[in-house]
Each structure stands twice: as structure tokens, then as C-alpha cells.
N, C-alpha and C positions, 0 to 999 in steps of 0.2 A: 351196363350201358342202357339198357331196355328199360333199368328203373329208371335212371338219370332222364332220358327221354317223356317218361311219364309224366316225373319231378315237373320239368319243365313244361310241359304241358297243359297239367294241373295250374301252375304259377299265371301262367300266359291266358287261360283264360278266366281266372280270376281277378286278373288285372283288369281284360276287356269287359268283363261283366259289369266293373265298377262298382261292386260290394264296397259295404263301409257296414261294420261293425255302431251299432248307435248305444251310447250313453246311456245311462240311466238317465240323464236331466232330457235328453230326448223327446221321454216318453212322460214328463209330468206335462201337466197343467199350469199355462200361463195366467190363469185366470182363479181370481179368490169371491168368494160371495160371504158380505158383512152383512148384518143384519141392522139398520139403526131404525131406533126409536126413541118417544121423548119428543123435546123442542123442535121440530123439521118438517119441513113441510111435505116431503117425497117419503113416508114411513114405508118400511119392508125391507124385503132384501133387493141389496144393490150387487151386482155385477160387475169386477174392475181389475185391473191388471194388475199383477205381482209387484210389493212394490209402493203400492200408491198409499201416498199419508192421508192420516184424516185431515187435515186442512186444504187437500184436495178435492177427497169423498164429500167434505161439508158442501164445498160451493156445489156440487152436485144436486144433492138433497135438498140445501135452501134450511136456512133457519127463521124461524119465527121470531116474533121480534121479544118475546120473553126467555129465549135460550141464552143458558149463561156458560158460554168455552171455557170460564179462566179457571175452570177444574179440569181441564181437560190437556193434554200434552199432544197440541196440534202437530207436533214435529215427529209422531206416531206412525211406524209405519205399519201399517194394517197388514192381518194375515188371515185366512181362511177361516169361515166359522163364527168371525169378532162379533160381540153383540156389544154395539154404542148405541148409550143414551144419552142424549143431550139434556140435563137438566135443566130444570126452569128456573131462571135468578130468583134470589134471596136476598132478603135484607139484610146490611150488619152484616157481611161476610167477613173473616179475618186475613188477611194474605199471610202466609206462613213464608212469604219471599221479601215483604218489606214492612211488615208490623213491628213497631217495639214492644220493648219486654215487656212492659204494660198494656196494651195493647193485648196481647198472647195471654197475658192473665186472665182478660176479663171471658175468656171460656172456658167451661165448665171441667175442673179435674185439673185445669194448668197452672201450676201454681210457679213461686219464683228460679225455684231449680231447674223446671222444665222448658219453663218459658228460655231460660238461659242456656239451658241442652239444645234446642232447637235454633237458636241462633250462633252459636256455638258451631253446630253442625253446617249451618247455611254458610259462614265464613268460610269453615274448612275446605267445604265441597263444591260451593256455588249454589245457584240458586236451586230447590227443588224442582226436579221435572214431572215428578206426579205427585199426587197427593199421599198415596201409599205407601211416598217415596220417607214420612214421618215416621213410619214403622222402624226407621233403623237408627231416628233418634233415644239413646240413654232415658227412659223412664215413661214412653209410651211403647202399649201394647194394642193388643187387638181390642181390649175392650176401651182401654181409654179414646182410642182412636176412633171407634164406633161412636163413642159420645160427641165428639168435635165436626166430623167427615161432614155434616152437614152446615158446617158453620164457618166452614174455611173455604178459602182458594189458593190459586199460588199466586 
């Protein structure tokens, strides 16, 4: 009986205390710091909530008017740490989302198989969302890819 009493006791003022057990997510950080640099007008680190895309981060920052996005997967949600650079447009870029097969040739190393693997793959999957996203096309690799990366968008 003396324990039961206890029991209860214990219970009762646990209740009134209003303990609460916290999370693990509790104890994180709501907040990510990206670093961008390149075409912007705001360089350094930014400061921004869990969460936030970079076509939000951007209008933050401010682009110059030589910054070129359409290498970039604005629908990106940023996470702690990111380092974005906004490249400076180029001439002659090739869209890897709406080039034809000739078109895809006239860059270095793509010849007509590849060109056709890459569209190929764009039918299957939809349009590319990053550029990297070439790496999973049948007959580029890292290096062929290094040779183009500068010469494409999506």
C-alpha cells in the first residue's frame, strides 16, 4: 500500500510539473548558412531557414546582369554548408533539354550515338534537372562530361 502511495505520488507530481520528454528535432537548428559566390551582387555567407530554395536565396543575393541560372536547378532546396556559384553567361550554350541531335554534336566528344543516348534519356525521364544529371546518360562519363559542362545548359 505504501508503495502504491508513492506510485502515485511520483505520477501526480509529474504531471503537475509538466515535463515533456524533447525530440531529437527539438534540439536542431532551424537555420542553414550557404555560402554563394560568382554572378551576385550580396557575395558571402547567407543566413536562411531550413528549407529555402535557391530561387528564393537568389532574389535575396541579387544577380548581376551577366549571371547565367539556366545551369542551375532553381527548384533546389538548399542545405547547410552549400557553396553556389552563379556562373557568368556564355556564348553558344547547348540546352541538353531542347537541342537536336545535331545540335548535341556540334560539342566536343558527342558524336551521333550519344547525341541520341541523351535524347533518348530526356524522352524517357523528362527534362534534365541538373546538369550532372548527364552522368547517367549510356556513354558520358566524368571526363567526357568535364569537356562539355562548360558549353551546356538545361
Amino acid at each position: 500500500m505504501k508503495r502504491l502511495l508513492i506510485f502515485f505520488m511520483v505520477f501526480a507530481f509529474l504531471l503537475m510539473t509538466n515535463t515533456s520528454i524533447k525530440k531529437e528535432e527539438d534540439f536542431t537548428n532551424d537555420e542553414i548558412t550557404v555560402l554563394f559566390e560568382g554572378e551576385i551582387e550580396e557575395k558571402g555567407e547567407l543566413t536562411l531557414t531550413k528549407n529555402t530554395q535557391l530561387k528564393e536565396a537568389i532574389e535575396i543575393v541579387g544577380l548581376t546582369e551577366e549571371a547565367d541560372t539556366s545551369v542551375l536547378n532553381l527548384n533546389q532546396t538548399l542545405k547547410d554548408q552549400d557553396e553556389i556559384i552563379i556562373p557568368k553567361k556564355k556564348e553558344n550554350r547547348i540546352s541538353i533539354n531542347h537541342s537536336t541531335k545535331e545540335q548535341l554534336q556540334s560539342l566536343i566528344g558527342i558524336g551521333e550515338k550519344t547525341a541520341e543516348a541523351i535524347i533518348a534519356y530526356r524522352e524517357k525521364n523528362g527534362y534534365f534537372q541538373s546538369l550532372e544529371e548527364l552522368l547517367n546518360v549510356k556513354g558520358i562519363g566524368e571526363k567526357k562530361y568535364a569537356k562539355i559542362k562548360d558549353w551546356i545548359c538545361l
